[in-house]
C-alpha positions as CSV (number, residue, x, y, z in Angstrom):
1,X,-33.3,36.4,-99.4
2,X,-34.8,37.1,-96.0
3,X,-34.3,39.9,-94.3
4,X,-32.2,38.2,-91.5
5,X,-29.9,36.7,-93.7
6,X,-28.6,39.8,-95.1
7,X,-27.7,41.2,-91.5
8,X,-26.4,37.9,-89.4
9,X,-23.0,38.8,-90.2
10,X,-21.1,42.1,-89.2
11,X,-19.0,41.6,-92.7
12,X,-21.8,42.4,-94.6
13,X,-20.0,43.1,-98.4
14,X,-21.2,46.2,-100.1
15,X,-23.1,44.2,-102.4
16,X,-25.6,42.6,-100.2
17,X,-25.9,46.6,-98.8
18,X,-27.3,47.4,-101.8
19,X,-29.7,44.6,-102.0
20,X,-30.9,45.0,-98.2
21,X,-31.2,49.0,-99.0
22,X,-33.1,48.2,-102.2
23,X,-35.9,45.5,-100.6
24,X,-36.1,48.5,-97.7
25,X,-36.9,51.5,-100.0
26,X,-39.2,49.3,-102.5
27,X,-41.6,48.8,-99.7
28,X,-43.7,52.1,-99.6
29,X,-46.0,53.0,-96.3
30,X,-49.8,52.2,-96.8
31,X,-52.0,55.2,-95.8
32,X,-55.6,54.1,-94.0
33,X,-58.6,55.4,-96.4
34,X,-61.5,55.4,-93.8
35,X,-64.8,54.5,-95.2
36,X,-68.0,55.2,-93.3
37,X,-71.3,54.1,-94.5
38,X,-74.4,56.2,-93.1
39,X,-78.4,56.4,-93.0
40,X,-78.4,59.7,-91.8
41,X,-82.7,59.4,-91.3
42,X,-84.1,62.3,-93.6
43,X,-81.4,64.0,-93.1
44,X,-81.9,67.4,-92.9
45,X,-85.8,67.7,-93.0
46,X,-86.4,65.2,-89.7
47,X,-88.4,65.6,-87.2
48,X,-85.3,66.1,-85.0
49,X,-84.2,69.5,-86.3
50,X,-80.0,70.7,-85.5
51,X,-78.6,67.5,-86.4
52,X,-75.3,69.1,-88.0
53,X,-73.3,69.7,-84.7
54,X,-74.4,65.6,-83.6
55,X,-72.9,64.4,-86.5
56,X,-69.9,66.7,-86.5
57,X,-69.5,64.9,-83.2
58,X,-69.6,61.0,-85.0
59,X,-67.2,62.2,-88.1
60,X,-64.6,63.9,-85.3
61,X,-64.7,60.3,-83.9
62,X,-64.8,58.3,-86.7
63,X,-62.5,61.1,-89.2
64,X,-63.9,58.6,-92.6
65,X,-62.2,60.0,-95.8
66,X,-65.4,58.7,-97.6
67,X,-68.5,59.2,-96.2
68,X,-71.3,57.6,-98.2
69,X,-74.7,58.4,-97.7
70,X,-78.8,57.5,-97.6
71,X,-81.8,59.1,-96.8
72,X,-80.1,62.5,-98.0
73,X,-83.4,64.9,-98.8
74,X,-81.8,67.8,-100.1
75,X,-78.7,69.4,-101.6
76,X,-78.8,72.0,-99.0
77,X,-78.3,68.6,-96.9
78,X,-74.9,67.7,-98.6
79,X,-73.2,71.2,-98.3
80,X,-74.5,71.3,-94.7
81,X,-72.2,67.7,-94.1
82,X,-69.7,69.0,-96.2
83,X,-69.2,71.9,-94.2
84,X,-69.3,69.9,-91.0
85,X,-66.5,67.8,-92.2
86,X,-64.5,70.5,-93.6
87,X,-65.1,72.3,-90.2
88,X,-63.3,69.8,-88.4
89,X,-60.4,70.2,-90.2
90,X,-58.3,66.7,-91.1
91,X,-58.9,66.9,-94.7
92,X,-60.0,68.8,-97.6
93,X,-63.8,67.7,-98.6
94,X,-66.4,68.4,-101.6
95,X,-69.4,66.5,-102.5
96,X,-71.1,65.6,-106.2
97,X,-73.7,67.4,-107.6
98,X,-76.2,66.6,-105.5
99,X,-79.0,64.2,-108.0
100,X,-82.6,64.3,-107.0
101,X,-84.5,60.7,-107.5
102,X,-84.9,60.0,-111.0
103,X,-85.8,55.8,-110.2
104,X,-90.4,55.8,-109.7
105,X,-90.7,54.2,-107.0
106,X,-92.0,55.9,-103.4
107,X,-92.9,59.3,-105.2
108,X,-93.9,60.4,-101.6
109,X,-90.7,59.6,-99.8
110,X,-88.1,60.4,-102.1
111,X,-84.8,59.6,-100.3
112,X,-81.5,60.1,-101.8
113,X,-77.7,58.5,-101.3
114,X,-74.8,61.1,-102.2
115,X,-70.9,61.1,-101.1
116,X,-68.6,63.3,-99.3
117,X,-64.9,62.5,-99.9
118,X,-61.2,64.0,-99.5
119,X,-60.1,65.5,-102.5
120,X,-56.5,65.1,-100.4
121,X,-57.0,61.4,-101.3
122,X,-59.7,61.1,-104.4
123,X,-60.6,62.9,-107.4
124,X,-64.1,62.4,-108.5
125,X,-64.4,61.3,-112.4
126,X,-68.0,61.0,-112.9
127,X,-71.4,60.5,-111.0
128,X,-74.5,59.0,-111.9
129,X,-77.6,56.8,-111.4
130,X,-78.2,53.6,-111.8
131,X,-81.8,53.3,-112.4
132,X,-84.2,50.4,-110.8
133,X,-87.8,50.2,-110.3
134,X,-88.2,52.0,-106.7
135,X,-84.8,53.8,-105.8
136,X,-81.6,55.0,-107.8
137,X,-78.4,52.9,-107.0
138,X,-76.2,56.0,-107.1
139,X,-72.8,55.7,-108.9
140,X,-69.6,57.7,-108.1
141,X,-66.7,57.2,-110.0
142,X,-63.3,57.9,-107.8
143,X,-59.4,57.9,-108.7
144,X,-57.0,57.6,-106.2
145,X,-55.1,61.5,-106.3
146,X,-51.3,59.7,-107.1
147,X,-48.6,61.8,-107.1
148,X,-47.3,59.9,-110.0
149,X,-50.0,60.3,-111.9
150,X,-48.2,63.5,-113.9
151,X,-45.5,61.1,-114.3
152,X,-47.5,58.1,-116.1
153,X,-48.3,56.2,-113.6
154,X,-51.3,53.8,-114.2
155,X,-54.9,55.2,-112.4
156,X,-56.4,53.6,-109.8
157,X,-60.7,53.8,-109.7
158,X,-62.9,52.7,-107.1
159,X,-66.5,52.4,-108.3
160,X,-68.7,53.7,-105.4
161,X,-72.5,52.4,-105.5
162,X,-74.7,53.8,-102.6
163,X,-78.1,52.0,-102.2
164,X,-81.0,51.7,-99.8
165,X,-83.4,49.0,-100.8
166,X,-86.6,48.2,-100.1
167,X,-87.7,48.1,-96.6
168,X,-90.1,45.6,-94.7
169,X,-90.7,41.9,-95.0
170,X,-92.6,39.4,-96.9
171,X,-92.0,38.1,-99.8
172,X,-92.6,41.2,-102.4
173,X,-90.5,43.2,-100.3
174,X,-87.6,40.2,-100.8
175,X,-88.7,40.5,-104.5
176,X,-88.4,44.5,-104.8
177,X,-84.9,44.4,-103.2
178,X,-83.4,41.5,-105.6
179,X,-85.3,43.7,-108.3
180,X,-82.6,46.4,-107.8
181,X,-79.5,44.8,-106.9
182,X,-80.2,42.8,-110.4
183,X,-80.2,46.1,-112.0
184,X,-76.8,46.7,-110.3
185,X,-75.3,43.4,-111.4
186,X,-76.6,43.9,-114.8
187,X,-75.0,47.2,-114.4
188,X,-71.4,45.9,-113.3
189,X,-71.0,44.2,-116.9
190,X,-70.2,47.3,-118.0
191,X,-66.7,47.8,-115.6
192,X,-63.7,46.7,-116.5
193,X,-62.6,43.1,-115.2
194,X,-61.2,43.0,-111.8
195,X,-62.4,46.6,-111.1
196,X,-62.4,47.9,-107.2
197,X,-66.6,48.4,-106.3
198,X,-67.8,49.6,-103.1
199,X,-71.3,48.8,-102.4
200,X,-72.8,50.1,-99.9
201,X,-75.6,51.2,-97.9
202,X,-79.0,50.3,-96.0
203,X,-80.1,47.0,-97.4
204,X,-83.0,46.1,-95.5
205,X,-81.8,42.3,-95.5
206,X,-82.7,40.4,-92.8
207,X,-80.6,37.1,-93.5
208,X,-77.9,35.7,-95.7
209,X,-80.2,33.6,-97.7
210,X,-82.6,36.4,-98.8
211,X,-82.3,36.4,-102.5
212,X,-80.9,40.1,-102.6
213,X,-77.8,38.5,-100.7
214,X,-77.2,35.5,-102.3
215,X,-77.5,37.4,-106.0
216,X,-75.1,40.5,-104.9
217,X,-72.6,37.5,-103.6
218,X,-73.0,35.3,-106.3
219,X,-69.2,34.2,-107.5
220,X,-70.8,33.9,-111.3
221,X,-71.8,37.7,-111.6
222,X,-69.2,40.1,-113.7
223,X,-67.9,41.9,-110.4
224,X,-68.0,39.4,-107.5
225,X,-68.7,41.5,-104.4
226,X,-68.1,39.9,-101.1
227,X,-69.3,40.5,-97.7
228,X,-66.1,41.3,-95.3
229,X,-67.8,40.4,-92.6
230,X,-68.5,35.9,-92.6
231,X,-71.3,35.9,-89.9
232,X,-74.0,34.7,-91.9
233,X,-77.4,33.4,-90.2
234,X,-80.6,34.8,-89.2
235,X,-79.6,39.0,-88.5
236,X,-83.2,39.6,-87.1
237,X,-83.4,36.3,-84.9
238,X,-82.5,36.3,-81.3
239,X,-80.2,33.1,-81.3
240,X,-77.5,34.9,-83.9
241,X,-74.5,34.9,-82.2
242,X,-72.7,37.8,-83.3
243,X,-75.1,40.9,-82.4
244,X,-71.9,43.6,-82.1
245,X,-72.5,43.7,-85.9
246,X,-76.1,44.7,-85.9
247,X,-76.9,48.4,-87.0
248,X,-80.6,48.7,-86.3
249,X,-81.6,50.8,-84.4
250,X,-79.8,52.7,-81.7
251,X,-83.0,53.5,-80.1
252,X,-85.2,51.1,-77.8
253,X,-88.0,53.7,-78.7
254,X,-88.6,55.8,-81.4
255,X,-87.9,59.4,-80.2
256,X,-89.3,62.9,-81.9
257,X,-91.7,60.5,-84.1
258,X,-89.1,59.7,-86.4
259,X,-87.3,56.7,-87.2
260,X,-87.7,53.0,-85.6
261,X,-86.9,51.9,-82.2
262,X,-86.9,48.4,-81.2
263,X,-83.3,48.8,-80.2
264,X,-80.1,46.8,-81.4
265,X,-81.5,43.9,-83.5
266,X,-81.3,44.1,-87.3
267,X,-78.1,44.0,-89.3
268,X,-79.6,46.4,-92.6
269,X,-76.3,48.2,-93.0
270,X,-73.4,46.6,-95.5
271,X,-70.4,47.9,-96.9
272,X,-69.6,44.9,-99.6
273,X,-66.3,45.2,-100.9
274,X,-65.2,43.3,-104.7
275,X,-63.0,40.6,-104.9
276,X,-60.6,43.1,-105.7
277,X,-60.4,44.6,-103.0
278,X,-60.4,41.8,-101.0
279,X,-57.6,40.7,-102.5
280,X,-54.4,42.0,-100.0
281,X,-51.9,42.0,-103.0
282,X,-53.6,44.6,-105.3
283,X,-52.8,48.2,-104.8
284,X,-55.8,49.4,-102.9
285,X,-57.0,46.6,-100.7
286,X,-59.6,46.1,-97.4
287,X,-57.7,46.7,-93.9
288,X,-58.2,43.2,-92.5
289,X,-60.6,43.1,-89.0
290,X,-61.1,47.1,-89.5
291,X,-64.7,46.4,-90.1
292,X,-67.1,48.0,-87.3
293,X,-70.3,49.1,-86.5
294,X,-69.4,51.7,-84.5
295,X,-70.0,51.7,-80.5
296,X,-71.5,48.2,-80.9
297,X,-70.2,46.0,-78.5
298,X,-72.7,43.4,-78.6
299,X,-73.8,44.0,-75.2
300,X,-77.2,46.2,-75.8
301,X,-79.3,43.8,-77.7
302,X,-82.7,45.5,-78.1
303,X,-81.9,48.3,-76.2
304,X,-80.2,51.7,-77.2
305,X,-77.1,52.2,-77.9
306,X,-76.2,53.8,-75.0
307,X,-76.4,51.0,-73.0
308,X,-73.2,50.2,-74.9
309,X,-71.3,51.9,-72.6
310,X,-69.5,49.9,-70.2
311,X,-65.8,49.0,-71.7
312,X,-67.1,50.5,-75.3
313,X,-63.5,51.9,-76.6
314,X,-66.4,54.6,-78.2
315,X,-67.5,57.5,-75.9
316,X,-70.7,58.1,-74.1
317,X,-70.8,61.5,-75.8
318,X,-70.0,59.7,-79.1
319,X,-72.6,56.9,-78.4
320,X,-75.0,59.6,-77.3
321,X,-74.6,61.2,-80.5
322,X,-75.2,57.9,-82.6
323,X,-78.3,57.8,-80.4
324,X,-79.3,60.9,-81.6
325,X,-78.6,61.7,-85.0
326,X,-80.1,58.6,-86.4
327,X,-82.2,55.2,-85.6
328,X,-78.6,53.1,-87.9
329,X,-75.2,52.7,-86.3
330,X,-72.6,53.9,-88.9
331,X,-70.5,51.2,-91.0
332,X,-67.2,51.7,-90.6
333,X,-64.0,50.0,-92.3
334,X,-60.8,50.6,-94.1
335,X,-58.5,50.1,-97.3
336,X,-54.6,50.5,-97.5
337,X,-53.2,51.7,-100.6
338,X,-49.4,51.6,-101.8
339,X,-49.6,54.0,-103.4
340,X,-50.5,57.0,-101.7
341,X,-47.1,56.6,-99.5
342,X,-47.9,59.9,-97.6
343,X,-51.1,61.9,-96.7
344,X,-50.7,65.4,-95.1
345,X,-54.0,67.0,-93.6
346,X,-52.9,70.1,-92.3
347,X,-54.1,73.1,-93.9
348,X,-51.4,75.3,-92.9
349,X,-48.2,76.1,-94.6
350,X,-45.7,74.9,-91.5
351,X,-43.4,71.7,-92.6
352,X,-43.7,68.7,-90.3
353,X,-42.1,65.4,-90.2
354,X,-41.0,62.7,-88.1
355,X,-37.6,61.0,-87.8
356,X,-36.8,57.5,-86.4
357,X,-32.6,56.6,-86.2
358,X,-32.2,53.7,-87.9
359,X,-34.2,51.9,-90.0
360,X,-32.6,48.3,-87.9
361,X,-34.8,48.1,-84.8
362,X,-34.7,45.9,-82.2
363,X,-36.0,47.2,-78.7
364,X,-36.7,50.7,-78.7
365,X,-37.0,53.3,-81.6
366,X,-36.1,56.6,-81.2
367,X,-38.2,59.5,-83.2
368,X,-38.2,63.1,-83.6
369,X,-41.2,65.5,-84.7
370,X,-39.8,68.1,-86.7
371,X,-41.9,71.3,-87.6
372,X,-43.7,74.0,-85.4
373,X,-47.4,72.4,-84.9
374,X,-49.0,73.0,-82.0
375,X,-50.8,70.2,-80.1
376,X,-50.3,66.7,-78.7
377,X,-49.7,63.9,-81.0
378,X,-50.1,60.1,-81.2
379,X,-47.7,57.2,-82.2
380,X,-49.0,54.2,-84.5
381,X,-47.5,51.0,-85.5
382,X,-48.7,49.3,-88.5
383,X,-47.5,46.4,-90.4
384,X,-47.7,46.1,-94.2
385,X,-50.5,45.0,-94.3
386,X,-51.5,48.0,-92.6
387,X,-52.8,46.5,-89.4
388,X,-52.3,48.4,-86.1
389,X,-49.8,46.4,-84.1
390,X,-49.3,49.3,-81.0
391,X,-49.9,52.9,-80.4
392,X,-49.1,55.5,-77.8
393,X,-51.7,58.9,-77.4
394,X,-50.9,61.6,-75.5
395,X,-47.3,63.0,-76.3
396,X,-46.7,66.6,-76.2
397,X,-42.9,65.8,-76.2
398,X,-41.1,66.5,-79.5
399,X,-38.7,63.5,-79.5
400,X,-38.4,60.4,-77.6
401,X,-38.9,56.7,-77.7
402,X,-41.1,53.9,-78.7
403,X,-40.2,50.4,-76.6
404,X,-41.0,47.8,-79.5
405,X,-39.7,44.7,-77.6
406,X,-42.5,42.7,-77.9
407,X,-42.8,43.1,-81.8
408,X,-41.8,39.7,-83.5
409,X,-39.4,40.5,-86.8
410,X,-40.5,41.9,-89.6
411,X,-40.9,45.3,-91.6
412,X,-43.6,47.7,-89.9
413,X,-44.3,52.0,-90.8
414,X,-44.1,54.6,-87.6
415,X,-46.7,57.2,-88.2
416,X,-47.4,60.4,-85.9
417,X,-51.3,62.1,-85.8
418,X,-52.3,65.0,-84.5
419,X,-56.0,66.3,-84.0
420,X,-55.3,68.2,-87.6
421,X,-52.5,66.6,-89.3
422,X,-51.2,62.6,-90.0
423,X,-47.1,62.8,-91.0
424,X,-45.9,60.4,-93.3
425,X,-44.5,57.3,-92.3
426,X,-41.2,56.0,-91.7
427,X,-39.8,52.2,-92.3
428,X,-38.0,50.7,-90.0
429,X,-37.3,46.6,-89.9
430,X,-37.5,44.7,-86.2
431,X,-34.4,42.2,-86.1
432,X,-34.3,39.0,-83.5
């Protein structure tokens, strides 16, 4: 019964209360897992020494949960990102044991791929390697941290592959990179059926019919991956139309000898997501149009991405730091999850909430911010499928409201965020 029905008439009978009070509380809020995707260019042995506060910088913009990485050098390298991460304060952050190269290939450049994530939001079950003739496919093994676990409740991985295949063009190149990601797929008949896989990383693909893509995307392998974004063509070529989603590189020159220039014109960064994923009814699922390559507008096409600037929603200082800190624009998209119906990233011991009156909405809600944290705070509007519909930045008031006029009927989440903490988020149902 829609939701409508059960409220046209002022006589509603107890009954049909129940029923309208059990389809509200059965809908649970759907907390945003950030994902960023990374070549962090020899990070932290470059020629460009200091990088830490730079990308400190792109996290505090960008605040991923899970941060997966390539051309990591050392473990002194991952604890230096962890601490950056936990520095800023929104979550609570480790990092696996950090795996040097066990793959042959390039004995004399041995680059590395690792992950930082929020133990707030995953537990890490196992990592590995995935071995291939030039570079290890790294494997991480993640559990979504549910409350009802202790209570039963079924566990929900997300298999994490981090790659970066072999550079350069020409047809042994092509060769080398369908070389590993057939290790990969060879390697996926090992998960379970239906699993959630992230793969991600710098793929060094210059088009969609490179056999690398068309064997990672192929519908007949065990786990089919798909690509979330559908603009397929020639990345490298001039005429393809859709250059905001390029990633390579943010420089029109290479600065500090280190890394390529060129500017904006090569689309080698992917986070591939599995069917499963892809799939908006399961449990943990892909944010729909939350896909970016971050502070690519489109508009600074073989140039730096500085040149971005003019109506970029990113910052110049953020955009001067993606200059900076490496010659790849970060990948950055996001999954909703059901289950997780509240993540809290304060640190500190205070109690915070917010209120709306009302779960029935129709032109303005009304909220209070309980608790004594400091700061200002901003108001999001999400849907369920965990789209942001409006948001307000800026309030230092502690109660007030929220003009929702405009919002056609239907069942959306309130959520407050501050610079340090995200309160969990109330239901409330928009009737016309």
């Amino acid at each position: 019964m829609a939701i409508l029905d059960l409220l046209c008439s002022m006589q509603i009978s107890t009954k049909r209360i129940c029923v309208f009070a059990f389809v509200i509380a059965s809908i649970t809020t759907q907390a945003q897992i950030k994902l960023l995707c990374y070549n962090l260019l020899n990070f932290p042995t470059g020629n460009l020494q200091g990088r830490a506060d730079t990308l400190k910088n792109i996290i505090d913009y960008t605040r991923p949960h899970l941060l997966m990485i390539q051309e990591l050098k050392t473990a002194e390298g991952l604890q230096e990102i962890t601490d950056v991460m936990n520095e800023i304060g929104y979550g609570d952050f480790s990092h696996p044991e950090f795996i040097p190269q066990q793959s042959p290939g390039s004995p004399l450049n041995l680059l590395q791929q690792s992950i930082v994530y929020d133990t707030e939001i995953f537990r890490l079950k196992s990592a590995g390697v995935v071995l291939t003739d030039y570079r290890d496919i790294n494997e991480y093994i993640l559990y979504l941290n549910d409350p009802m676990l202790a209570s039963g409740a079924d566990t929900t991985f997300l298999y994490t592959y981090v790659t970066h295949l072999k550079s350069s063009t020409g047809t042994d190149n092509e060769q080398a990179r369908l070389s590993m990601v057939n290790y990969l797929i060879d390697h996926f008949q090992t998960l379970p059926e239906g699993s959630h896989v992230i793969f991600s990383g710098d793929f060094n693909l210059y088009n969609n019919t490179e056999p690398a893509y068309l064997a990672i995307t192929n519908p007949d392998n065990p786990i089919v991956m798909r690509d979330p974004l559908s603009s397929l063509g020639n990345w490298a070529g001039t005429t393809f139309a859709h250059k905001e989603i390029l990633t390579q590189s943010t420089r029109s020159s290479t600065i500090f000898d280190d890394g390529a220039g060129g500017g904006v014109d090569d689309r080698f960064d992917f986070i591939m997501l599995s069917e499963s994923l892809m799939n908006q009814a399961s449990a943990l699922a892909y944010t729909l149009d939350s896909f970016r390559s971050v502070g690519n507008t489109g508009n600074c096409y073989n140039q730096s991405i500085t040149e971005c600037d003019l109506g970029n929603e990113v910052p110049i200082d953020v955009l001067q730091s993606i200059y900076y800190m490496s010659d790849h624009i970060p990948q950055y998209c996001e999954l909703h999850s059901d289950i997780i119906d509240h993540i809290v990233y304060s640190k500190a011991n205070d109690e915070c909430s917010i209120r709306i009156q009302g779960n029935i909405q129709s032109d303005h809600i009304t909220y209070q911010i309980e608790g004594s944290h400091p700061g200002d705070w901003s108001l999001e509007v999400r849907n369920v499928q965990g789209q942001m519909i409006m948001s307000q930045s800026g309030i230092n008031a502690r109660s007030g409201q929220l003009n929702i006029s405009s919002l056609p009927q239907g069942i959306y989440f309130l959520n407050a965020k501050s610079a340090v903490m995200q309160l969990a988020a109330q239901k409330f149902v928009v009737v016309r």
